[in-house]
Backbone as JSON Lines, residues from 0, in Angstrom:
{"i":0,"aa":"X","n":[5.22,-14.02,15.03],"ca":[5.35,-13.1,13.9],"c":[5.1,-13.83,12.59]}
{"i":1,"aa":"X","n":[4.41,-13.45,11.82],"ca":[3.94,-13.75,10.54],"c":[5.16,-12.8,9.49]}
{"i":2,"aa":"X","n":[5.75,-13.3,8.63],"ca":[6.27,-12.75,7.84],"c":[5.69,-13.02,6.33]}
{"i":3,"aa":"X","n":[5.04,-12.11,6.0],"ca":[4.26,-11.44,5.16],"c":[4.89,-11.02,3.53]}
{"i":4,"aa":"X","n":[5.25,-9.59,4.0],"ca":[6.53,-9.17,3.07],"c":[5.5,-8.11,2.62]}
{"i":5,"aa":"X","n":[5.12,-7.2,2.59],"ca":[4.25,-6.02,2.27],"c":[4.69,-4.48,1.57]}
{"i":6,"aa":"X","n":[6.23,-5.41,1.51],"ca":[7.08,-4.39,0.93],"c":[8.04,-5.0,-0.14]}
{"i":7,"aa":"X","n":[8.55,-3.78,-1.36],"ca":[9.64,-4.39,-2.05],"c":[10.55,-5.0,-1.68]}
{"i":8,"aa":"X","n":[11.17,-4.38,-0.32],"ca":[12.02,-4.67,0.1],"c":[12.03,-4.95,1.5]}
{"i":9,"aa":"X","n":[12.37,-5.7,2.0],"ca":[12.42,-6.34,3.53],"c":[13.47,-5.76,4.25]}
{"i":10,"aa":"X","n":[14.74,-5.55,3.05],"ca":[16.0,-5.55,3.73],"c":[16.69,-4.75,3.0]}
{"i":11,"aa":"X","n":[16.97,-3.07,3.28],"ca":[17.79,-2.0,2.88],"c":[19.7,-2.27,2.93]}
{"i":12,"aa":"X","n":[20.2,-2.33,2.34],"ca":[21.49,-2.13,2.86],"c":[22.16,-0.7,1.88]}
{"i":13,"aa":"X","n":[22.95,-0.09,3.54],"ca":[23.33,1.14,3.16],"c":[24.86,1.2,2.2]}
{"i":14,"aa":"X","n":[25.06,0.1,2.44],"ca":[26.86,-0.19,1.71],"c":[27.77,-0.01,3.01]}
{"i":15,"aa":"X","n":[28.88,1.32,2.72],"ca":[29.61,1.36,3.75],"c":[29.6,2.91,3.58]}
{"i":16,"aa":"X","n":[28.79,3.26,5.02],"ca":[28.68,4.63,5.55],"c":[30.0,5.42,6.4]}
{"i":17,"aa":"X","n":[30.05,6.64,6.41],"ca":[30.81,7.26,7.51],"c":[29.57,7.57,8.41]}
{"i":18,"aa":"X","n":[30.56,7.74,9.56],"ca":[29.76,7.58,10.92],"c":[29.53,9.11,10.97]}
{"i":19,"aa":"X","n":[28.74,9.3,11.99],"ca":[28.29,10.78,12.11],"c":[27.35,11.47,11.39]}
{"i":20,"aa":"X","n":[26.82,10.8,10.46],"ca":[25.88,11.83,9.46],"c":[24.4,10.78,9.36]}
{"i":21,"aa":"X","n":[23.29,11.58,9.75],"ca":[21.87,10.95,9.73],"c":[21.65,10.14,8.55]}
{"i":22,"aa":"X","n":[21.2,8.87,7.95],"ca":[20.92,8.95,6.63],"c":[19.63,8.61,6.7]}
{"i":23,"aa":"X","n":[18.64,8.91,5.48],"ca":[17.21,9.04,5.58],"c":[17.16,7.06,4.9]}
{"i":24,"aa":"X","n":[16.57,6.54,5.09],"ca":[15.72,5.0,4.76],"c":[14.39,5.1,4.12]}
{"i":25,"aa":"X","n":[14.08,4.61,2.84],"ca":[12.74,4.88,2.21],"c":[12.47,3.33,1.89]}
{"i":26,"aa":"X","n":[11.72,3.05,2.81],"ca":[10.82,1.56,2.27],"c":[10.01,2.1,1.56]}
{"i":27,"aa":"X","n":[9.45,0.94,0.24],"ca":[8.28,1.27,-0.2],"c":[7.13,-0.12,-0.3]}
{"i":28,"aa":"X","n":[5.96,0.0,0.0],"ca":[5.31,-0.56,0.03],"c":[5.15,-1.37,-0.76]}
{"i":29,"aa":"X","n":[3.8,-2.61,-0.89],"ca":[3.69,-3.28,-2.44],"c":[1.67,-2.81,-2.41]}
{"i":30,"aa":"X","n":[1.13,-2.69,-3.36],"ca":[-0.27,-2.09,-3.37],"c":[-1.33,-2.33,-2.39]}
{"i":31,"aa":"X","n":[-0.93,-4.17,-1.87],"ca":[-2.21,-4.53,-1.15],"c":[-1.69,-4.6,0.53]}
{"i":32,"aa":"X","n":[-0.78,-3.65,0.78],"ca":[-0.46,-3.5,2.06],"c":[-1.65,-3.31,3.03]}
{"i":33,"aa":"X","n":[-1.72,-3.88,4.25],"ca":[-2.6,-3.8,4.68],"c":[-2.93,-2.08,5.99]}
{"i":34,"aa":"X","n":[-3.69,-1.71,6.65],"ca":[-4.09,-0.38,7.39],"c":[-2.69,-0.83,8.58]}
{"i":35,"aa":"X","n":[-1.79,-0.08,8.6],"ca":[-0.54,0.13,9.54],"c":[-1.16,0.18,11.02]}
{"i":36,"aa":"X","n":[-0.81,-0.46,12.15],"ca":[-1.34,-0.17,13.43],"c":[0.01,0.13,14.57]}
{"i":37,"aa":"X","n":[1.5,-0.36,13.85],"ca":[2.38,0.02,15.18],"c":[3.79,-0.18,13.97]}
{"i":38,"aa":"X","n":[4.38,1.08,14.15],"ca":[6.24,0.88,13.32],"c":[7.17,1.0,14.61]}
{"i":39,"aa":"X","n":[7.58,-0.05,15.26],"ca":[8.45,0.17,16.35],"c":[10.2,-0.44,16.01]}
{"i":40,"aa":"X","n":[10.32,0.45,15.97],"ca":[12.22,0.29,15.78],"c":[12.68,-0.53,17.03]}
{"i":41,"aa":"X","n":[13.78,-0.98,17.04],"ca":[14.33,-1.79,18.31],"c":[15.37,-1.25,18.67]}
{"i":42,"aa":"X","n":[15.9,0.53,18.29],"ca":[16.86,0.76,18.46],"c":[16.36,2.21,18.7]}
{"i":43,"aa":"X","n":[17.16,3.36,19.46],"ca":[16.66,4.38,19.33],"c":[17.31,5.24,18.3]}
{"i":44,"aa":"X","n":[18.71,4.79,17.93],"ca":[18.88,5.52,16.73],"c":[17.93,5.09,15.33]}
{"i":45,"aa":"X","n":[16.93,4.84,15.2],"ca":[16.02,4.5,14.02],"c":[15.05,4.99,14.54]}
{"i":46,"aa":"X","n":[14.1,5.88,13.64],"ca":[12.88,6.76,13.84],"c":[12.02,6.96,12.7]}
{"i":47,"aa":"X","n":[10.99,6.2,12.9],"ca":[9.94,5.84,11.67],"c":[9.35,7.65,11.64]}
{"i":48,"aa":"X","n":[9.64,8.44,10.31],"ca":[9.13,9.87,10.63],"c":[7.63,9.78,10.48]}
{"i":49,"aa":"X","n":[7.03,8.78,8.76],"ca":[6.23,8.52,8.95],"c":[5.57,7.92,7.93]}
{"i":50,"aa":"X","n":[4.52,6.98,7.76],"ca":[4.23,6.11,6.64],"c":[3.02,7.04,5.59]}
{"i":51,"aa":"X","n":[3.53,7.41,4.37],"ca":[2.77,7.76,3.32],"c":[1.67,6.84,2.58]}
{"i":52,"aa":"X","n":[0.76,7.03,3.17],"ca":[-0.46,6.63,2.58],"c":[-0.44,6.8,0.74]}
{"i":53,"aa":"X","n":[-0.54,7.44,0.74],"ca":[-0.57,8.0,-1.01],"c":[0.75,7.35,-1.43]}
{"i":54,"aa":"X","n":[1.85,7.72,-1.03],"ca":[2.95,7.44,-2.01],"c":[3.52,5.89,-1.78]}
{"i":55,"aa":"X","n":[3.03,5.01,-0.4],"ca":[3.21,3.62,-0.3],"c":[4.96,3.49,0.46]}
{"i":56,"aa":"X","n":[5.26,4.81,1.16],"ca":[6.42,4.68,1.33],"c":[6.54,5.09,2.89]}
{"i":57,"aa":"X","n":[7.09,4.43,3.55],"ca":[7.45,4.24,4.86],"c":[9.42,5.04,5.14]}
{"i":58,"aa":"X","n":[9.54,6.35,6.22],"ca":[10.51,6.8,5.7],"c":[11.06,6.75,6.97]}
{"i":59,"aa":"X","n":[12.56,5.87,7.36],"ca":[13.28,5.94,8.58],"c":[14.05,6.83,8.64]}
{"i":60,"aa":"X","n":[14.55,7.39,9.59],"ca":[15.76,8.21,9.9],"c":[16.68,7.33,10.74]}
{"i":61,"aa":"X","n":[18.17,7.41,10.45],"ca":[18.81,6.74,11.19],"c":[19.78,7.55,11.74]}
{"i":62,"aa":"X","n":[20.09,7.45,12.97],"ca":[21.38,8.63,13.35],"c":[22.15,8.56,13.4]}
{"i":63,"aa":"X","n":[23.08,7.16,12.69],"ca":[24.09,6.94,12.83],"c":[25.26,8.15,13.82]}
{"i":64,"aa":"X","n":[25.19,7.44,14.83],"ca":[26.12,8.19,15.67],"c":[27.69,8.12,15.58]}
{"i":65,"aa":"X","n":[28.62,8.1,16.26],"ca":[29.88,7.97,16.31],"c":[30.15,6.41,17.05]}
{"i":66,"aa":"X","n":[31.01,5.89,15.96],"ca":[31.75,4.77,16.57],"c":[32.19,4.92,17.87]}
{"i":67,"aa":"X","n":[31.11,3.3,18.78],"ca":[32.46,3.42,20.01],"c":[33.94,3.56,19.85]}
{"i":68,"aa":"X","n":[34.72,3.85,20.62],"ca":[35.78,3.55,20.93],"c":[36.47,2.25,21.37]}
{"i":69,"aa":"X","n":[35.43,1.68,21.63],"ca":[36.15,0.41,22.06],"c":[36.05,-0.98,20.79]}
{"i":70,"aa":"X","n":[35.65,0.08,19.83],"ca":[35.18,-0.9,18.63],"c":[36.4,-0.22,17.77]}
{"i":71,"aa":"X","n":[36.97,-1.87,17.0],"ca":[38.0,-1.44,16.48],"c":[37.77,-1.85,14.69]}
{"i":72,"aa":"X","n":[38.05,-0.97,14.24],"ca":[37.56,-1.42,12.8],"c":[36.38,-0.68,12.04]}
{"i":73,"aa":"X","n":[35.89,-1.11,10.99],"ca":[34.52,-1.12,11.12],"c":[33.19,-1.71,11.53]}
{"i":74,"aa":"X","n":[32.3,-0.88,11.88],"ca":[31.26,-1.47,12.55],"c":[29.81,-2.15,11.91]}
{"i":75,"aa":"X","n":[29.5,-3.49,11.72],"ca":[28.71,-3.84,11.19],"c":[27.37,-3.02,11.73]}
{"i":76,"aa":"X","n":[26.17,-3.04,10.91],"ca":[25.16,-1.94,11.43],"c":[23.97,-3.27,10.93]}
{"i":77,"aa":"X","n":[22.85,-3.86,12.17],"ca":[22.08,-4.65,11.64],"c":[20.54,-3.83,12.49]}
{"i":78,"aa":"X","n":[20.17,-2.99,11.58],"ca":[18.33,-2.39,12.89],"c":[17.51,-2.69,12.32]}
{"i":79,"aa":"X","n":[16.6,-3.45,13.31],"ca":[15.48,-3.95,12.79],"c":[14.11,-2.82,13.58]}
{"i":80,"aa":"X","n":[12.92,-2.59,12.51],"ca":[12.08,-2.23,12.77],"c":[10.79,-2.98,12.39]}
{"i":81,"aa":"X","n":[9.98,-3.43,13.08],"ca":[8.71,-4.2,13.23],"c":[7.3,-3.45,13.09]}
{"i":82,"aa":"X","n":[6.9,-3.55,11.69],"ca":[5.58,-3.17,11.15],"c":[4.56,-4.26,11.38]}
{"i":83,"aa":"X","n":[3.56,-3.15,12.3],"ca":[2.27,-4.33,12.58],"c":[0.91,-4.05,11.99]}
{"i":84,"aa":"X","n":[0.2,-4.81,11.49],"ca":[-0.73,-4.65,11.34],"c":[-2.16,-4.52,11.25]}
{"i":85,"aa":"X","n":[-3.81,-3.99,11.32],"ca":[-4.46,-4.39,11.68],"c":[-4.83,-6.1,11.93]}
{"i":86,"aa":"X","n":[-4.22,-6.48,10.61],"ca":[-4.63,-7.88,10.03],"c":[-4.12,-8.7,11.28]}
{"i":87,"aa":"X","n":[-2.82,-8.58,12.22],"ca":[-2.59,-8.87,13.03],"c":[-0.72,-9.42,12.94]}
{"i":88,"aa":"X","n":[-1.0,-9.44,11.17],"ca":[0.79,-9.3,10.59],"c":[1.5,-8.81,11.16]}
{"i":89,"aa":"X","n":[3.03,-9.16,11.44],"ca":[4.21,-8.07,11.41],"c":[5.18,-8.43,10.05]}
{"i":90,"aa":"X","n":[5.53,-7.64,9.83],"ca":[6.44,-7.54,8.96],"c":[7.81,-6.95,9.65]}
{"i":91,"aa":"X","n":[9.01,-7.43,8.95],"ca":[10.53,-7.37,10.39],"c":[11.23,-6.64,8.88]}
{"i":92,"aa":"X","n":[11.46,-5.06,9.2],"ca":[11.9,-4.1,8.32],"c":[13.68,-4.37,8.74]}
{"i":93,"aa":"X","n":[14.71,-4.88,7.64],"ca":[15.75,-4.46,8.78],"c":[16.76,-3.15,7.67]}
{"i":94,"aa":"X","n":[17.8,-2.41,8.4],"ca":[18.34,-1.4,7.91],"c":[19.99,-2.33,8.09]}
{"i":95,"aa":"X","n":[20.98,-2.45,6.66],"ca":[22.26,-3.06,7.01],"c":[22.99,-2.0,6.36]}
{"i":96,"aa":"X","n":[24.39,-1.81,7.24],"ca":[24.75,-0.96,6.9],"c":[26.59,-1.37,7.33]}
{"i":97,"aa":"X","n":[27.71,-1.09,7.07],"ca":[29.18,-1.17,7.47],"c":[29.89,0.07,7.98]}
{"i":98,"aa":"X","n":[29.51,0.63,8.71],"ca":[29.93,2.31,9.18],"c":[31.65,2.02,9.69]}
{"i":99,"aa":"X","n":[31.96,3.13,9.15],"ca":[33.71,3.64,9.33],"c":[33.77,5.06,9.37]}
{"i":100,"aa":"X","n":[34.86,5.69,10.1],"ca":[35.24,6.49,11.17],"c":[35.46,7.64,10.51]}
């Protein structure tokens, strides 16, 4: 993996979420991003809806689901999603977040 950086931001953090409610993720690009060839999340609650050409903005959905039960506290939240590119780049998108109950 080549880390690049093709974006403002590499690394979103949500603060400290309640659990249960979707929240939307807006990367935005930087101008000389290169032609997108694969956005694969490593998680299935993260879902690339889809990358805006025109507006330079890449938009996740996350589903934050319900805390296990067997997790006591709050739950640290670390998802990474991997932007590839023709050029042969990836860029490692991650989403941080502290979810409580």
């Amino acid at each position: 993996y080549t880390l690049m950086g093709h974006w403002k931001n590499l690394n979103i953090n949500l603060g400290v979420i309640k659990a249960g409610k979707a929240r939307k993720v807006v990367f935005e690009a930087l101008t000389d991003i290169p032609e997108i060839t694969a956005i694969t999340p490593y998680c299935g609650c993260t879902a690339p809806e889809k990358y805006n050409k025109e507006k330079g903005t890449l938009t996740i959905m996350y589903s934050n689901g319900a805390i296990p039960n067997q997790v006591q506290g709050p739950q640290s939240i670390n998802k990474r999603i991997d932007v590839t590119y023709k050029t042969g780049e990836t860029d490692i998108l991650t989403i941080k977040a502290t979810k409580i109950r």
